[in-house]
Structures are given as C-alpha cells and as structure tokens.
Steps between C-alpha positions, in 0.01 A plus 500: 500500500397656851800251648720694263373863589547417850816400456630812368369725654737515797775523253361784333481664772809451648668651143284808525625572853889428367384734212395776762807448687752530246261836379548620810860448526552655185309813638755485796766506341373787243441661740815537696699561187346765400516679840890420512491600082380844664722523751803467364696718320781195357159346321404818368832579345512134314222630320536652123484861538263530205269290753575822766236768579704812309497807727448858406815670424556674822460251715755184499518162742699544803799324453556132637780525712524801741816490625638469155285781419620736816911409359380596115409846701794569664695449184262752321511704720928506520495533118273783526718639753821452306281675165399802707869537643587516206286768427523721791894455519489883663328460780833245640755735546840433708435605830767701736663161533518463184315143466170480270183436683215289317159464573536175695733745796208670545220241584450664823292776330137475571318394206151662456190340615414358194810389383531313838240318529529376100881396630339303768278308286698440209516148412119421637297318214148674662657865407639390192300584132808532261706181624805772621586819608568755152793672464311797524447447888835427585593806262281717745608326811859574381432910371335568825723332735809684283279808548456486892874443494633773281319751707619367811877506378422881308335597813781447686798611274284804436440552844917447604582760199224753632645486850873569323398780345244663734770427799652859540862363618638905620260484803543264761783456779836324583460208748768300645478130357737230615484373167723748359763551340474276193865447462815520703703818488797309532389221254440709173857552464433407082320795459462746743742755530743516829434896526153407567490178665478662874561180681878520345497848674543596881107519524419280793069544516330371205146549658451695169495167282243333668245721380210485255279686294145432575202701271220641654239354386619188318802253502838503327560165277794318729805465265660197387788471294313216327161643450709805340674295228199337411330793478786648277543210323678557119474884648747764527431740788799879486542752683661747401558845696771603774672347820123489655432244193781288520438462848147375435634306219791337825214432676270303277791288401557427863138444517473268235786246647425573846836610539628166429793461256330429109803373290257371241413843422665650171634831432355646175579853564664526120142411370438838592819661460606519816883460520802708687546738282898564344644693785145448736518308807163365487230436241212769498233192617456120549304248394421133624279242381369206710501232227242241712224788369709701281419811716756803413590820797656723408590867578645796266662783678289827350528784840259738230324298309653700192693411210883607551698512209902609470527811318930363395498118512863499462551739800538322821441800697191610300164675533148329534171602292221438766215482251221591734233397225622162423509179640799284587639341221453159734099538493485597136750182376342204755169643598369207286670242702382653833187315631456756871723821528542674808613844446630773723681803574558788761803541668750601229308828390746706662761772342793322698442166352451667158794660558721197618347307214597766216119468374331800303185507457340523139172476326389475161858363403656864641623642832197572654432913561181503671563631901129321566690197417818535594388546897571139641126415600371572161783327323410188687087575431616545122666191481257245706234628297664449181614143584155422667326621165758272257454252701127513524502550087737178518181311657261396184853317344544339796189312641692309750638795655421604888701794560551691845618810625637486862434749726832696635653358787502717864827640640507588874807736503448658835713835551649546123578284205715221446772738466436738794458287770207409462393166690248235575591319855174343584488106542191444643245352247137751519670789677339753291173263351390218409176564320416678164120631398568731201310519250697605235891476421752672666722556169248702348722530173487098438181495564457750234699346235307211508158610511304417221761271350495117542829522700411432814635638824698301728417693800749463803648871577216512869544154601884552527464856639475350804777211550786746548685244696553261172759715345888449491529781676882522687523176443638531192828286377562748217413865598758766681508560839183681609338439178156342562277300237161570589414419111566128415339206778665281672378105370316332540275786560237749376577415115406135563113645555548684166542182342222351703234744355672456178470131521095534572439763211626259196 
C-alpha cells in the first residue's frame, strides 16, 4: 500500500499543476475578452438592445460612424434651408440685374460668434447630445444670415434713393467733358429734325456739345440708352407741350439709340391718335415703341396746355375755343396709358400767336369776359394751374403715375425779339457763366403751380440761362434773312441734360 501511494503521488501532482494551468489560461483569456468586449463598439452593437443600459430621454449614444453622421448634417441642414426658403421667399428679390440671389451668394457674410464656432464643430461626436443639428438651428442660421443681408441690400437702395432725392440738380455748374455728346448730330438723321441738327448747318465750332451738367453737391446718373429701357420697361414715358417739348422728346430718342439708325423700332403713333390730319401736313405728335422692352416715347404737340376745340367743324377757316380751365383732350383720353409725363408750356402765350392761330379764349364753356384773365400772363397762370390741379386730382386713379412739369426754357434775344432783330451771336461755350447757386426757381409761376401738388418740377430754366451759345441762332436753314432763333437749341445740346436729370428722377 505505501508502494502504491508513492507511486501516485507524482502523478497527482503533476494533474493539479495542468489543472492550475489550464485555470489560469482560462483567466487569461477572460480576461482579455472582456477588455476588448469593452472596447469595442462592433461587440457592443451584436448585443440585444433589451440587454443595453437605456438612457434618459435627453440624452442619446453618439452615433457610430462620424463621417456618415457629419453627411446626414449637411443634408439636414440643405432641407432646412430649402423649408425656410420657402418660407421667407421675400427676402430674395431680383436684384438690378435682374438675377435672384439665394442665401448660398452670400456666404461671405460674417456669421455671429456663436453661430461660427457651432459651424466649425458641426459633425464632432464630443459636441454632439441630439445625434444632429435641428432644423431649428439651421432655421436661425438661415433668418439671421437673410437678416444681415436684407439690411445690407435696403441700406444701400435706401441710401442710392435718399441721395436722388436729396441731390438738388438746379445748383451746380457746366464742365467740359470729352465724353460728350451722346450721339452724333449727323447720325440721328431717324429722328431728329434737320432745322435743328446744327452740324447740317454752316456752324463750324461745336465746343458747345462737349459740355456737361455737373450738380453741386452730388453726381448726375450717366445715361445709357440701355439702362433707360430697362428702367422703362412695359412703360410709356409723353411729353406733351410746345416746340421746347418736342425737342426734348428729339433728343431722348437720339439718346436712346445713340444716334444710331433703330429700324426695329415701330411706329404706333395711331395708338394714340396721332395721324396727318385730312388737309394737315403732319400729325399733332409721335409715338415709338422699342419692342426688346416694350418702352413707348412719345410727344403730343399742346403750346398751352389747354383744351382747343373748333367752334364750326365743317369750316376750314374756323375759330378755336381755348378752354383755359380744361385739359387737353390727349391727357384726359390716354392719361391711363401714360406711365411718366413731362409737361410744359411758355412761349406761345402771346396775342400774335393767338392771333395767327384764330384761338379765343373761353372759360366755363363761354368766351371768357374777365380782363384779370384775359391779360396774357394770367391766362397762362389760369391755365397751368388748372391743368396742374386735374392732373394732380388724376393721381389717386393712377398709382403708377410720375408726372412732371418742366421748367420754361431761356431765350437770349439780345437787342429785340425774333422779329425785330433781335440776335444771339455768341459761340463761345461759358461766356456769360458757368455756375448756378440759386436757391429757388427762376420761373417763379411753375414753381407755383406745382407746389403742394405731387407734380413735380422739372427744374431747368437757370442751368440753361447761361449756355447762350447752344441756340440755332443765324444758323438757321428755315428762318428769313436776319431772323435769328435764339429759342430752340442746336443738338445735341442743352436739351440732352434735360433728359439727363429726367433720366435720374424716375
């Protein structure tokens, strides 16, 4: 029996130790798996998620894959966008192009502080709580970003319209710009007039053309024939008034083209009525309509700004009512189709062109028999008063309506009249000025008519006083020998300024 215990004991031994060893590898092995079980996150997700420790409700695991998580953001964020686009449709407007701009053309903004640094760490799992940004972040990064931009683009158009209307265009002086003219004398054969194109006259200095207009204290909006039709796009901009107006009217077409011969431009003068007359030699206006922006000029020949009506239809030779208190029947039938009117008068208040034109003056639908009235100064007060107030009454029906009363045009008859010899020689561009500081009009009477109204005045009687060499003046291809025009300009010219100041106030 002891042989035997000897005997094993060795081997007993020796299985205790294998015992321990495989113990101990088992421990091992435990061991590591459970620090690998802990440290990894595709173990962890194998498990049942009833097995998972359930967090509160405001706190949830930081998702598994970043970068997936980072593109799940950006396509939150650009649906959130798109939502709140949607939403605040307003705030992208065309601009003066014309082209939309979105929140993504202005990224260059500068974000606030906060917003900034969130941008910066969007997509980084230690920041993250709610797995991805909310729509309600990208909503606010989106309203105040459209917010710094709105004010930026008010600010400005608000500040551009300020300067318009706070610029005071009368003072200011004539400077000579190379630049000038804006169209060829000789060019705008299509619609200027040969009696006034002075480069088809003996006139050899034309120092007079290269002249501009430059305000005091702000600057005049450089014309293009371009930027005009745009701005007068599906517009219709008439004057109507004397010679003075169809002048302007000669001048803004030449203006428009740049002199340059238009043949895609359509005559649609019997849209308004305005055909030769049986027996007439020429229709009592024009009218021409760009189609590219379907932009209508025209002009309507009223010298008085009155209504005339023939007392005997049927009598060639007959009498004209001159119906001092009512407008022409032009203005009352297509005021509704006018968009800017530029109205004027002046020159034709005189008893020899009432005479030659066989007009009598009436009011209240009889000859009038008032002597106040009947003096020539007063019958032209009576009348641009009554046309200024219809017109301003016309106003409320007609929202779209920007409506102007020009100024009366300078003569510089030196030594009599047109038809006493009077004459205007000078050539020589500044000879009597060049700079005008008035504060208030120099035709007191339009200034008058217009005051308190919402006709506004096209001031350019002082700026003109002093360019007495840009008239016709002997010139002339029409007038009789030693007959002067010191009235009507040679252009281009001192009308194409008009226009200029015209062009800035609409």
């Amino acid at each position: 029996m002891r042989a035997l215990r000897m005997k094993g004991g060795p081997y007993k031994l020796r299985w205790r130790a294998k015992e321990f060893s495989l113990a101990l590898i088992v421990l091992v092995c435990t061991t590591i798996l459970i620090w690998t079980w802990d440290r990894s996150p595709t173990l962890t997700s194998a498990v049942s998620s009833k097995n998972q420790l359930q967090l509160p409700p405001d706190i949830q695991t930081v998702p598994v894959d970043p970068k997936r998580h980072v593109k799940e953001d950006i396509s939150t964020l650009t649906q959130s966008e798109a939502i709140n686009n949607k939403r605040e449709h307003h705030l992208d407007k065309p601009d003066s192009t014309g082209t939309s701009k979105s929140y993504s053309d202005f990224e260059t903004v500068p974000l606030p502080k906060k917003e900034e640094e969130a941008a910066k760490h969007k997509g980084s799992p230690k920041r993250q709580k709610t797995g991805s940004i909310g729509s309600g972040s990208a909503s606010t990064l989106m309203e105040e970003t459209n917010s710094v931009v709105l004010r930026e683009r008010t600010s400005e158009q608000e500040a551009k319209t300020v300067e318009r209307q706070a610029c005071d265009y009368t003072k200011g002086k004539w400077v000579i710009d190379d630049r000038r003219p804006l169209y060829s004398g000789l060019g705008c054969k299509q619609w200027l007039a040969p009696m006034w194109a002075c480069r088809m006259m003996q006139r050899q200095d034309f120092a007079f053309e290269n002249l501009r207009w430059q305000p005091k204290d702000c600057e005049l909006e450089e014309f293009e024939g371009s930027k005009f039709l745009k701005r007068m796009q599906n517009r219709t901009l008439a004057f109507v008034g004397d010679s003075l107006g169809r002048q302007q009217f000669q001048s803004l077409m030449c203006m428009i083209t740049a002199g340059k011969e238009s043949p895609d431009v359509l005559d649609v003068g019997p849209e308004f009525g305005l055909v030769i007359p049986l027996g007439g030699k020429r229709p009592n206006g024009w009218a021409y309509r760009f189609p590219s922006t379907n932009t209508t000029v025209l002009y309507y020949w009223s010298s008085t700004l009155c209504d005339l009506e023939p007392l005997n239809p049927k009598d060639p030779q007959t009498e004209y009512a001159m119906h001092l208190d009512r407008p022409p029947a032009f203005l009352r039938d297509f005021l509704h189709r006018i968009d800017v009117l530029v109205l004027n008068s002046g020159h034709h208040w005189n008893r020899g062109k009432l005479r030659a034109n066989k007009w009598i003056m009436y009011v209240g639908g009889e000859s009038n028999t008032n002597r106040k009235i009947a003096d020539m100064g007063s019958a032209k007060n009576f009348t641009i008063h009554s046309t200024i107030k219809w017109l301003n009454s016309q106003l409320p029906k007609h929202p779209h309506l920007k409506a102007f009363y020009r100024s009366i045009s300078p003569r510089h008859f030196v030594n009599g009249d047109w038809n006493t010899g009077g004459s205007c020689n000078n050539t020589t561009p500044m000879s009597i000025g060049k700079e005008v500081l008035q504060d208030e009009s120099s035709d007191h009477g339009a200034a008058g008519a217009v005051r308190g109204t919402g006709i506004k005045l096209l001031d350019i009687t002082a700026l003109s006083q002093v360019r007495d060499e840009g008239h016709i003046s002997r010139f002339s291809l029409t007038a009789s020998p030693g007959v002067q025009d010191c009235l009507h300009w040679c252009l281009p010219g001192v009308p194409d300024t008009w226009n200029e100041i015209l062009f800035a106030l609409i």
